[in-house]
N, C-alpha and C positions, 0 to 999 in steps of 0.2 A: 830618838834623834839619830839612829843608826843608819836609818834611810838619807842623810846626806839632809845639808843644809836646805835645799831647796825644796825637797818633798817635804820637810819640816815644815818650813815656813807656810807653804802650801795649806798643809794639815791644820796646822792653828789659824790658818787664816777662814778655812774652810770652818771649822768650830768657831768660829767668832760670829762668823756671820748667820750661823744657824740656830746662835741662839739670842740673836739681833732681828729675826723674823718673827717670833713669839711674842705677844701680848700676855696670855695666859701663864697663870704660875707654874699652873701643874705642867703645862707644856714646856716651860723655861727650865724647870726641873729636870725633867725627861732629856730634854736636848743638850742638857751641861752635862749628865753621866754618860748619857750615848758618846759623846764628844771625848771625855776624858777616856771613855776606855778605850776608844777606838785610838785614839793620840798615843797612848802610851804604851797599848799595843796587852792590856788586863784583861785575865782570863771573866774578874770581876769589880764591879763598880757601883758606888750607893752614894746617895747625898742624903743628909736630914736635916730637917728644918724646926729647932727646938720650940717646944711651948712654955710655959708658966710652970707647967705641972712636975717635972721631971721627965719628963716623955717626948716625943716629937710629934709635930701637928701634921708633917709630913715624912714621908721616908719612900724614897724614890732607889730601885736597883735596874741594871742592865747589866744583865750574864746569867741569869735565873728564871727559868720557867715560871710560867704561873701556877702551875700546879706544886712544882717545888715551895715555891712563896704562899700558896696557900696553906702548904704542909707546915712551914714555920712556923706560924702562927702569929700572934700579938705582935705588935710592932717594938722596936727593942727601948727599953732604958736608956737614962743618961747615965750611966756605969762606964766601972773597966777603962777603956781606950778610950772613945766615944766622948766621955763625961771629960777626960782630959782635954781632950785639943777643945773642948768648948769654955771648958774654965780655963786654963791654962794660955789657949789660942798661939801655941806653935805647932809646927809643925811635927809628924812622927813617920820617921820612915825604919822599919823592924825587921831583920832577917826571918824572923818566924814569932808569930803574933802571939800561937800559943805559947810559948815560953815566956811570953812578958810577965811579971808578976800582976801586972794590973790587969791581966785578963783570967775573964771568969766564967770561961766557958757559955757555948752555945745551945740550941734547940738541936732533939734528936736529927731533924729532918735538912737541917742547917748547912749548906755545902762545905768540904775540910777547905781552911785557906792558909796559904804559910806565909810570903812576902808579902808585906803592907807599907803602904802612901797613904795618908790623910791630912789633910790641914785643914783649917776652920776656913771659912768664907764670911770676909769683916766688911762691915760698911761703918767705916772710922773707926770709933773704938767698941762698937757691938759686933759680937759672932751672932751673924744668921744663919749659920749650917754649917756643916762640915760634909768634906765631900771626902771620898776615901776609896782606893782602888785594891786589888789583892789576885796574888798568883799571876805576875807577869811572866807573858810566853815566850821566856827565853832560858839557852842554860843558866845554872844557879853557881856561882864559884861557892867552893867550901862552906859552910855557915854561913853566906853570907844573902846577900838582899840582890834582887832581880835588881829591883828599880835604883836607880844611881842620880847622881845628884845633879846631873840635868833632869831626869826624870822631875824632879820636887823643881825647879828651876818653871820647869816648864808651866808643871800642873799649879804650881802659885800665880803665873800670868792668867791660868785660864781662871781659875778661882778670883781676881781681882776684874775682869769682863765679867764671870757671873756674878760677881757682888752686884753689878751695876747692871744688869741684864735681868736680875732676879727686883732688885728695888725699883727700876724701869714698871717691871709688871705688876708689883702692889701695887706702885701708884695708880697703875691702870685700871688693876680691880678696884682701888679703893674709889675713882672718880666714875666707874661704873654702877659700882652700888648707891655712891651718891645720884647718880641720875634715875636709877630702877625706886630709887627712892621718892625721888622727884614723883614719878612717873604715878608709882603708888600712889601717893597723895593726892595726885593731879585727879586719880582714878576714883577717891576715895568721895571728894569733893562732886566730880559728876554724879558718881553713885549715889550719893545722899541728895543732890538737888533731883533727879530722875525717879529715884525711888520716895521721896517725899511728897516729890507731884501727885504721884500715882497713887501712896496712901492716903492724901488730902482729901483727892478726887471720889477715891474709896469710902473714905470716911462720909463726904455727905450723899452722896448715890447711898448707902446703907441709910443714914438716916430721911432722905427724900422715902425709899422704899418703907423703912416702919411706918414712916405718917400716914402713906397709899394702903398701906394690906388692910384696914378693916372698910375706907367706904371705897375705894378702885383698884380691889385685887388684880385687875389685868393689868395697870398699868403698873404695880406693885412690882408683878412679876419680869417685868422689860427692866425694870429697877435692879433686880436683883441678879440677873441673865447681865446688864453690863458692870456689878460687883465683879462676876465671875471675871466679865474680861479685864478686867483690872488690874485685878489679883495674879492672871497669868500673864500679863502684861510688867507688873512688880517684879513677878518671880523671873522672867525673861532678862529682865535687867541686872538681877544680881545675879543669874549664870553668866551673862557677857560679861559681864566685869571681874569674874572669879576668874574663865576662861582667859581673857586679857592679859592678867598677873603673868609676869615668868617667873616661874616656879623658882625655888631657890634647888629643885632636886636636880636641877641640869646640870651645873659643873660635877657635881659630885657622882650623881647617876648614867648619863651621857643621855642621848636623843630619844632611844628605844624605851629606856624602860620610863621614862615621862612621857613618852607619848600613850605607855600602854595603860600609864596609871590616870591621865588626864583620859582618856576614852573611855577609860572602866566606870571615870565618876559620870560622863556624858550619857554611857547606857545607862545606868541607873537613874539618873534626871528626866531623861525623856522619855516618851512613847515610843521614838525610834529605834529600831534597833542598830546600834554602832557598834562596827567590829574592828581589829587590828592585826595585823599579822607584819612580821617583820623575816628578812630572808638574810643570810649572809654580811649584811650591815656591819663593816670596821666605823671604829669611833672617827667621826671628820672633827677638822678645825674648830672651834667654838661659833666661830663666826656663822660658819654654813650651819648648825647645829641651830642656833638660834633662830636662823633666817628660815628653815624648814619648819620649826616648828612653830613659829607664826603664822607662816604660810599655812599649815593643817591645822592652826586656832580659825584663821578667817575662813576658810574655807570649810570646818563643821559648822562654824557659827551659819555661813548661810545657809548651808544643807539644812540644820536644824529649825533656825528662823524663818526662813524665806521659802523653802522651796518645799514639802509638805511632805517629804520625802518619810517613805517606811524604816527604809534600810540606806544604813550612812556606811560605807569599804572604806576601809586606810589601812594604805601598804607601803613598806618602805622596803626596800629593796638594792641591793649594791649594782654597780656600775661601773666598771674598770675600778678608778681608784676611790670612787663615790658611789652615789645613791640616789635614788629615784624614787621619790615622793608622790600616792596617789592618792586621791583620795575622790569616792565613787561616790553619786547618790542617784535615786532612782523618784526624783521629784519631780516637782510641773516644768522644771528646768526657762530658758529663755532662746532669744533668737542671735545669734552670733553678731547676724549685722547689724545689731543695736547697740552692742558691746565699747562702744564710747556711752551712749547712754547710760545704758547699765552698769559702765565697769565702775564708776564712786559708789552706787549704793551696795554694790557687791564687793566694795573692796578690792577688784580684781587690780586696781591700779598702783594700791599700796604692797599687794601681793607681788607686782612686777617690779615694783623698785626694791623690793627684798630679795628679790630674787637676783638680779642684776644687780646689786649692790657685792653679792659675794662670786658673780662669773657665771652662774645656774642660767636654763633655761625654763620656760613657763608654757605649757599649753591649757587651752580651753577649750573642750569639747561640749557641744550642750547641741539642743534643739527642743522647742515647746512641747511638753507632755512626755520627753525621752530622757529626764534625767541631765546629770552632769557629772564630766570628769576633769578635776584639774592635776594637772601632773607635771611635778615643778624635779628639774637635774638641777647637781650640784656636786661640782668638781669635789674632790679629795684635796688632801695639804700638800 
């Protein structure tokens, strides 16, 4: 607050809104410690978000390297400090943290902290986190605390936005899953009326062909030549629909490494050979995240399906603040000018409202017997 009322106001208004643009937990998270430590002017800043177990299901810092936080190690206890503002649920502001009795020392790799801010983040009468800053960058009067009682003044306003910024975005996730849910089942339902057809059909084709093989072998054998396409026809239907699925490895993996592991299961499925390579790629929005990687679900499935293609390329690659989605194949491809025709059975249309859905752009390269490339941009956050 030393910057004068107005740059004050400013600042909190600026952290309010920033973490009023997040849907996403882990991004709500991210945006509330960025915010507090930049507000309060903390060399460092964490939130956690407790579980069942003693432990947190989240634990979010900004002032720390990754490679520092990977040096820590394990995510921390409800102990010490920590476990206080969460049972307790007031506030703790400490001239020097190690000397509290209730602290029990850290991990070797652990950065030193002396003045400490923390108070729980309540939604009525439950603590959902606690959020807690350390080492503010100013002189220190004698024994005493950086942070002063506007300091806690303040970061209690912003902890009362993130109550409600952070319960905003469960509810988000929560009627998400309820629809990924939905969607499941929706899927689960075709899958079993599609692939049922196809085993029915299987079943008496097998049985027409035994009654044929001993008085009309040949035509036994035309019998048993459309088992086969049945069969790959069956198995056609449940990779669509595995492919379909979104993965639940997304929020937690981000774009890259679920694309590389849904391509890894694609090579090994097909004849084709599907490859992936990814370049410089920072983590996007969830939104664009999603929308990209449906985009490169519909667009192997046709490579793979429709176009007879050897070799299937997908490349993800950054792009000022985003990323550039390609994805190659070298199949009987199609004629552009048809491309209202063609574009429902290729999906190309549902690919373009996903694509514009998040601000991206979409192109279509193709021509008969030369392959296809679609290559879908999409802005950063």
């Amino acid at each position: 607050m030393s910057q004068g009322p107005r740059s004050g106001l400013a600042a909190v208004s600026a952290a309010l809104l920033a973490m009023s643009r997040h849907l996403e937990v882990r991004d709500v998270l991210k945006t509330i410690v960025a915010s507090a430590r930049e507000l309060l002017d903390a060399q460092y800043a964490a939130l956690g978000v407790p579980d069942d177990h003693g432990g947190f299901a989240q634990f979010v810092v900004d002032g720390v390297s990754d490679a520092q936080w990977k040096a820590i190690g394990p995510l921390p206890r409800q102990h010490g400090i920590l476990a206080s503002m969460l049972r307790e649920a007031r506030p703790e502001r400490l001239a020097d943290v190690r000397k509290d009795p209730r602290f029990e020392g850290w991990p070797s790799a652990h950065p030193d902290m002396v003045d400490f801010l923390g108070l729980p983040i309540r939604d009525g009468d439950e603590v959902i986190g606690a959020l807690f800053l350390a080492n503010k960058n100013c002189p220190k009067p004698d024994g005493g605390c950086g942070f002063t009682e506007d300091d806690e003044e303040l970061l209690a306003i912003l902890a009362q936005h993130a109550a409600i910024a952070l319960t905003n975005a469960r509810l988000y996730e929560r009627s998400r899953e309820l629809t990924i849910a939905e969607e499941r089942s929706r899927l689960a339902h075709e899958l079993h009326d599609a692939v049922s057809q196809k085993l029915f059909s299987l079943r008496l084709t097998a049985q027409a062909a035994a009654a044929l093989v001993d008085r009309d072998p040949s035509r036994a054998k035309g019998e048993l030549q459309q088992v086969a396409a049945l069969a790959a026809e069956a198995a056609d239907e449940l990779r669509a629909a595995v492919v379909e699925l979104r993965p639940a490895a997304l929020d937690e993996d981000g774009l890259v490494a679920t694309l590389r592991t849904q391509i890894q299961v694609l090579d090994r499925a097909h004849t084709a050979r599907v490859t992936f390579a990814a370049c410089g790629v920072r983590a996007l929005p969830a939104a664009q995240e999603e929308a990209a990687l449906r985009v490169a679900q519909e667009a192997l499935h046709n490579a793979l399906r429709h176009s007879g293609a050897e070799h299937v390329d997908v490349t993800l690659d950054r792009r000022g603040g985003g990323a550039v989605l390609r994805v190659t194949d070298d199949g009987s491809g199609f004629d552009p000018q048809g491309i209202r025709r063609a574009g429902r059975h290729l999906g190309l249309v549902s690919m373009r409202d996903r694509t514009n859905g998040v601000g991206g752009t979409l192109t279509v390269e193709s021509a008969p017997g030369k392959g296809t490339t679609i290559e879908m941009e999409v802005p950063g956050g």
